[in-house]
C-alpha positions in Angstrom: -6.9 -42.4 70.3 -8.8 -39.2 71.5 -8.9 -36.7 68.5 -10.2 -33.6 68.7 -10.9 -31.7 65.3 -10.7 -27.8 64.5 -12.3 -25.8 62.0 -13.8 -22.4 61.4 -17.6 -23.6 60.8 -19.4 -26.4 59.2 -20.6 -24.4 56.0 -20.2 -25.6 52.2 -16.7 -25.6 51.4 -14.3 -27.9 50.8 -12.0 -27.8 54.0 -15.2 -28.5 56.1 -15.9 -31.4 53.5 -12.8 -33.2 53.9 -12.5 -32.5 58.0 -16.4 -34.0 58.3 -15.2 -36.5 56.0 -11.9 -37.6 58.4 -14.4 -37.0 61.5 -16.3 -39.6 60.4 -14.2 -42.0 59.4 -12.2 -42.0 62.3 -15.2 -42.4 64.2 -15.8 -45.6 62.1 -12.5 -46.9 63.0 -13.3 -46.8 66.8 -11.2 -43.5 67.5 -12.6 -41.0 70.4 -13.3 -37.9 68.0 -14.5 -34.6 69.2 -14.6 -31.2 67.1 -14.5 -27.4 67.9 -15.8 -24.7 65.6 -16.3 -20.9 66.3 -18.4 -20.0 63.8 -21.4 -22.5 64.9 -24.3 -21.1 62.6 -22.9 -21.8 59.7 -24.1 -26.0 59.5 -24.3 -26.6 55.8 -22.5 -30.5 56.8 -23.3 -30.6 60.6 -26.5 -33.5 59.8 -23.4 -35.8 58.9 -21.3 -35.4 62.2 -25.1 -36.0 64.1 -25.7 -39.2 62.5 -22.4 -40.2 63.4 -22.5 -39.0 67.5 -19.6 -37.3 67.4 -19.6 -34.5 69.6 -19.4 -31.1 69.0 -18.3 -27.8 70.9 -19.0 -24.6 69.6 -18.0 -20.9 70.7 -19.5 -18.0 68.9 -16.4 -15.6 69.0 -17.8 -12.9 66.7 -15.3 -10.5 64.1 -11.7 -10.3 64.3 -9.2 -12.7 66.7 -10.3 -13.9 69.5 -8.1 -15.3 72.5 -11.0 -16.7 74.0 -10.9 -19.2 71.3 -7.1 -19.9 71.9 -8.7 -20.6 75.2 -10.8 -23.1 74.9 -9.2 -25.4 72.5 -6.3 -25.6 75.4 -9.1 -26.3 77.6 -10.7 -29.2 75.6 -7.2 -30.5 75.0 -6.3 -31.0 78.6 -9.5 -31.3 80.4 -10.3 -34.3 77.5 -7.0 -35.7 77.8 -6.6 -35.9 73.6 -3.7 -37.8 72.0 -4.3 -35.7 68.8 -4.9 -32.2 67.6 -6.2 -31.6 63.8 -6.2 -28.0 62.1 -7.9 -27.3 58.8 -7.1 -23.6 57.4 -5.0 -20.8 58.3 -6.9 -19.0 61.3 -7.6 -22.6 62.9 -4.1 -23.3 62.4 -3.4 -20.3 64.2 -5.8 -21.1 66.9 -4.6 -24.6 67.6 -0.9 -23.9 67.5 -1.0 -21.2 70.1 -3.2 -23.4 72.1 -0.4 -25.9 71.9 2.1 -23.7 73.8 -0.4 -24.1 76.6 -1.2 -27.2 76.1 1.6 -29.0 74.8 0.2 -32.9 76.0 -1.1 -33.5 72.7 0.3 -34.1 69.5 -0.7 -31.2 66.6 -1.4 -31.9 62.9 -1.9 -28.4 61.3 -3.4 -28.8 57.4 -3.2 -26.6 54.4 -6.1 -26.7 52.1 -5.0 -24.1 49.3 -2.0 -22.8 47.3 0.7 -20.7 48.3 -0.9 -18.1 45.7 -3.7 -17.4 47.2 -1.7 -15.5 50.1 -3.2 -12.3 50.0 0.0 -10.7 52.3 3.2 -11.7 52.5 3.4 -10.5 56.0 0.8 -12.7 57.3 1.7 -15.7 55.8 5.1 -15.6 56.5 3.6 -15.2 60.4 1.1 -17.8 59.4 3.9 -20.4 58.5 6.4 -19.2 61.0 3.5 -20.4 63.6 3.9 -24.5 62.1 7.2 -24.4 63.8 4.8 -25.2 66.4 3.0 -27.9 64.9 4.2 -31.7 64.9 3.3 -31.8 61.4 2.1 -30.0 58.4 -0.1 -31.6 55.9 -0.9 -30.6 52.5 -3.6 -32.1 50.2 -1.4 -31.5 47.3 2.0 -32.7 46.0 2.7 -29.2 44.6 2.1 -27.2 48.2 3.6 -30.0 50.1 6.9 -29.5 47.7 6.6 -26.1 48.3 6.3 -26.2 51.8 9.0 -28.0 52.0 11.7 -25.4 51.3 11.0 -23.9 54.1 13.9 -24.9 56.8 11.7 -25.0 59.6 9.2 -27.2 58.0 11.8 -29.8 56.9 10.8 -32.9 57.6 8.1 -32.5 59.0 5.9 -32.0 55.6 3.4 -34.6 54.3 0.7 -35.0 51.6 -2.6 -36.3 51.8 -4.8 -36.2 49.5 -8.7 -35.5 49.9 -11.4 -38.9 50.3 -14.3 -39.7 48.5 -16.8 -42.0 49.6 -16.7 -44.0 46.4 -19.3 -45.4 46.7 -21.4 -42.6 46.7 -21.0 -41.7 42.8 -22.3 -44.2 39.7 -20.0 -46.1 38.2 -22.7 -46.4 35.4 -21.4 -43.5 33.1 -22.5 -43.7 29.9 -21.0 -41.8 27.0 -23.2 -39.5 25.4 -24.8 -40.3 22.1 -25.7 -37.0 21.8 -23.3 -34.3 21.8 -25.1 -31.0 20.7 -25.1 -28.8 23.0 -22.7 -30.1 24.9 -23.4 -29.8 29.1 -20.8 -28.8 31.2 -21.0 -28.3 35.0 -18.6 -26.5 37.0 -18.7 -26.1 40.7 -17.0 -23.8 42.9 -17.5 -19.8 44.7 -18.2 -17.7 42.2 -15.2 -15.4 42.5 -11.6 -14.8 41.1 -9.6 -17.4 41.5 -12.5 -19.8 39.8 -12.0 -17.6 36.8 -15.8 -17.6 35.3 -14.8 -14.6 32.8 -12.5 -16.4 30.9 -14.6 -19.6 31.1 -17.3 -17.5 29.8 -15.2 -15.7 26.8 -14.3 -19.7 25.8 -17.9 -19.8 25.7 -18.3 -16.9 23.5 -16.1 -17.7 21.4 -17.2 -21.2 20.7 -20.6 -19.4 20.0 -19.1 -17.2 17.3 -17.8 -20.7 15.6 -21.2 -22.0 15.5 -20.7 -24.5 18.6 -23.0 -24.6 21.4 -22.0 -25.4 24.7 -24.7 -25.5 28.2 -23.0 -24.1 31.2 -24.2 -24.8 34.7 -22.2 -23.6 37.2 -23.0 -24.6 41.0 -21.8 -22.3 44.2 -22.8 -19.8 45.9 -20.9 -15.9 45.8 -17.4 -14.9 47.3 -18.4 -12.4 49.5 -15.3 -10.4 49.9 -15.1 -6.9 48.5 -12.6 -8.1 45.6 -15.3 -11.5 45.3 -18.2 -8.7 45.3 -16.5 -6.4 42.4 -15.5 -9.6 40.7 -18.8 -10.8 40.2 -19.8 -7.8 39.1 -18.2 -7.5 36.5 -19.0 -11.4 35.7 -22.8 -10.6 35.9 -21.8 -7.5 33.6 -20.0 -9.5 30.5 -23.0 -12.0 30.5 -25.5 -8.9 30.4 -23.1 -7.7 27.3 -23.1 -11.0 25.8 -27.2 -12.3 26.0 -26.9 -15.4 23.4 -24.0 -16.7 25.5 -26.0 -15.5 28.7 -29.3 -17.8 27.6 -27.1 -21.2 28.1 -25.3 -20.3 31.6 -27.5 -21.5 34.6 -26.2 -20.3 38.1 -27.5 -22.9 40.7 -26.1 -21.3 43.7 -25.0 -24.0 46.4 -26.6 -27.6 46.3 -25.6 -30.6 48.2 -26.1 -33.3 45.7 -23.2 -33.3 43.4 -23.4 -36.8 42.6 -26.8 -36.6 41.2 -25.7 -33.2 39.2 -22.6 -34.7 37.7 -24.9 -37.4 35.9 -26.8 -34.6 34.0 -23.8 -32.9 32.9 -21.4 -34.7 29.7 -18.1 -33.5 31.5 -16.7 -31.1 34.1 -14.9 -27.7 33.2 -12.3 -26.5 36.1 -10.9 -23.2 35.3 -9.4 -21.7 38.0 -6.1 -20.1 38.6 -4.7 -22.4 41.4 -5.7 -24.7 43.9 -5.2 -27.1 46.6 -7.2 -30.2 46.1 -10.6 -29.4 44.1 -13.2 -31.7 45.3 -15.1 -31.2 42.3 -12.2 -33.0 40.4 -11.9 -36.1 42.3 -16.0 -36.5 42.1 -16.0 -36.3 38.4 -13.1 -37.8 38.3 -15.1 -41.0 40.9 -18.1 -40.9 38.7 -16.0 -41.4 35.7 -16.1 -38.3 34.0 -13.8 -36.7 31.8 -12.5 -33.5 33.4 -11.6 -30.2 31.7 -8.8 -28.2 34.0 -6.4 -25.3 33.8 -3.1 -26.5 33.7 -1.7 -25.9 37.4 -0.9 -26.9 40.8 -1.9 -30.3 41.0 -4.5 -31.0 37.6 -2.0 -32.6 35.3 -1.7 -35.1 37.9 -5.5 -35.4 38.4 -6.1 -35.1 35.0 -3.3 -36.0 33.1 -4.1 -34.2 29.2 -5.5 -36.7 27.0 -5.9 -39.6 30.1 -8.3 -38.3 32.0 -9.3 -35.2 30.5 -7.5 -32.2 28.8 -6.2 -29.2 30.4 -5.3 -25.5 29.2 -4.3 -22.5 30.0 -6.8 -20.4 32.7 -6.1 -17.4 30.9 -6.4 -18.1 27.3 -9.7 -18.4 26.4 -9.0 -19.8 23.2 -6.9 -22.4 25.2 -10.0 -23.1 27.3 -12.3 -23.1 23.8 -9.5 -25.8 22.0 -9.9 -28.7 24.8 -13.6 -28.3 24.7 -13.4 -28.6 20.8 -11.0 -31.2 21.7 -13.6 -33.4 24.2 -16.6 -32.4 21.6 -14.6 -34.4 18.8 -13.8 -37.5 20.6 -15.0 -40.4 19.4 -17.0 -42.6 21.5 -13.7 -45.4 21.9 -12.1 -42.0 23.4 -14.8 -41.0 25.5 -15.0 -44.8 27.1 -11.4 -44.5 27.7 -11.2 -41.1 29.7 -14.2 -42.0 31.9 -12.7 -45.9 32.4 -9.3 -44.2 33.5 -11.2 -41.4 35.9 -13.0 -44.0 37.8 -9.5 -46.2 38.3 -7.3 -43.2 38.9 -10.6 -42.2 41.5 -10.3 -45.8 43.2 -6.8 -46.2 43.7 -6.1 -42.6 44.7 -9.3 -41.0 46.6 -11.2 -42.8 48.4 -12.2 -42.1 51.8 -10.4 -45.2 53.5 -7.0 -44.6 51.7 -7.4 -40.5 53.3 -8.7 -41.8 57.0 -5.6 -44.6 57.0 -3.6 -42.5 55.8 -4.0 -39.8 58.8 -4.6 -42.8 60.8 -0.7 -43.7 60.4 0.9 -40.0 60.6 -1.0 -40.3 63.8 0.6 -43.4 64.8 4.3 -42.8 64.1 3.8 -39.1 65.5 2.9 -40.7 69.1 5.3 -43.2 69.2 8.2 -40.9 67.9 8.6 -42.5 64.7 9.0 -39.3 62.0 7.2 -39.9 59.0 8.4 -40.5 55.4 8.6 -37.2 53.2 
């Protein structure tokens, strides 16, 4: 099949992660891929789409919407002659649907990355969703959007879940459980800004301070930079300048590329935010077989399962998030062994790469030959 690919840019997030991720492996499995991107200087994951061949056009459309971009998609679908169209995120959803009405030959899979509460308008995303009337088929990355989205009419039947892919490979399988507990070193990864939650993650920390217990906290990403994400983090950087003996064991990193290699200096992973889609982060602890501390929404208590994988809380209880790192802390090392034995087989049957690529590989299959796919 001829697949062409759309996305905003290639920087460090975890839409362009996953969409790299399917690039490749379709590429692997002998597919014609191609990709289009408007926002071309952004190229935090662009090296792994080179290594791989796969073509890439890129238009530079500049601030606000652009029909130019509308455009040229159409143009790549017809003058390429592709079987398949792929979307990631809301504005190249957009782009790719109206492209469809004028260039309707191919087939159009429109994917969204995030929760329903993280629309910022009603307004818009009623337009937003109105627009996957369009589409052939919506795709979610988790069971609670994809349940959601189904209640719209319009989207009925025509609604699937996939979840994010891992090369598996790619993480140790060697976790070890750590002798030493004191101070315990968490890791959390994600943009610094509200709906990651830091404050309360730090107040947890605070308070676990107070009771004598010492917790390192290294948290990896870079800053939203939104006006809410910039007055957000202000007032982050402010309660850890009110609070300096907390302050002296949080490490920002800023934005890295080698997760894998940062997982195995960390005891666990703490994943506080207020909703999601599918958190990358999660799955990779949850590969390199490491127990997982998440809030208690969307799809976590499936990832994470309280007392399988991990233990969740409440985001905005601090002495929620406090009480399952007390909880981890106290394990013994039999409990330890059997959270990180169960994250790497939940990892292995669930997210890897091939299970994500043949899963899109199908919905691609039964969409050309008119064959609607199971919901």
């Amino acid at each position: 099949m001829k697949i062409l690919l759309v996305i905003d840019h290639f920087g460090s997030g975890g839409a362009q992660r996953q969409m790299v991720e399917l690039a490749c492996g379709l590429k692997r499995r002998g597919h014609a891929v191609e990709m289009f991107t408007y926002f071309p200087r952004r190229d935090f994951f662009r090296a792994q789409l080179d290594r791989q061949q796969i073509t890439v056009h890129e238009f530079d459309k500049g601030a606000g919407f652009s029909l130019q971009v509308v455009r040229r998609i159409a143009t790549l679908v017809n003058s390429g002659a592709m079987d398949i169209v792929v979307s990631y995120l809301s504005s190249p959803n957009i782009y790719a649907e109206l492209a469809r009405l004028i260039a309707p030959r191919a087939k159009l899979v429109v994917s969204e990355r995030t929760n329903h509460l993280d629309d910022k308008s009603w307004i818009v995303a009623t337009f937003r969703r109105a627009l996957h009337a369009i589409a052939d088929q919506v795709v979610a990355n988790s069971e609670s959007q994809s349940e959601w989205l189904r209640h719209k009419w319009w989207l009925r039947g025509k609604v699937t879940c996939i979840y994010n892919g891992l090369a598996l490979e790619t993480f140790s399988t060697g976790y070890v459980v750590p002798a030493e507990r004191i101070p315990l070193r968490l890791i959390a990864v994600g943009r610094v800004g509200p709906e990651k939650n830091p404050l309360n993650l730090i107040r947890a920390l605070e308070a676990l301070r107070r009771q004598g217990q010492l917790v390192e906290l290294t948290w990896v990403g870079g800053r939203d930079g939104s006006s809410a994400g910039i007055a957000y983090c202000r007032q982050v950087d402010e309660l850890l300048q009110s609070l300096p003996e907390t302050a002296k064991h949080w490490h920002w990193l800023g934005e890295v590329s080698d997760i894998p290699r940062l997982l195995c200096e960390h005891h666990a992973l703490v994943h506080p935010s207020l909703y999601e889609g599918l958190p990358n982060v999660v799955c990779e602890a949850l590969a390199a077989g490491m127990p997982v501390l998440a809030s208690r929404v969307c799809d976590h208590p499936l990832l994470v399962a309280d007392g399988e994988r991990g233990f969740l809380f409440d985001p905005l209880d601090p002495s929620d998030i406090s009480g399952a790192i007390l909880r981890l802390q106290r394990l013994s090392n039999e409990g330890w062994n059997f959270l990180s034995r169960d994250a790497r087989r939940y990892a292995e049957q669930n997210l890897g790469a091939d299970r994500m690529v043949g899963a899109y590989e199908s919905l691609f299959s039964r969409l050309r030959t008119g064959i609607e796919p199971v919901t």
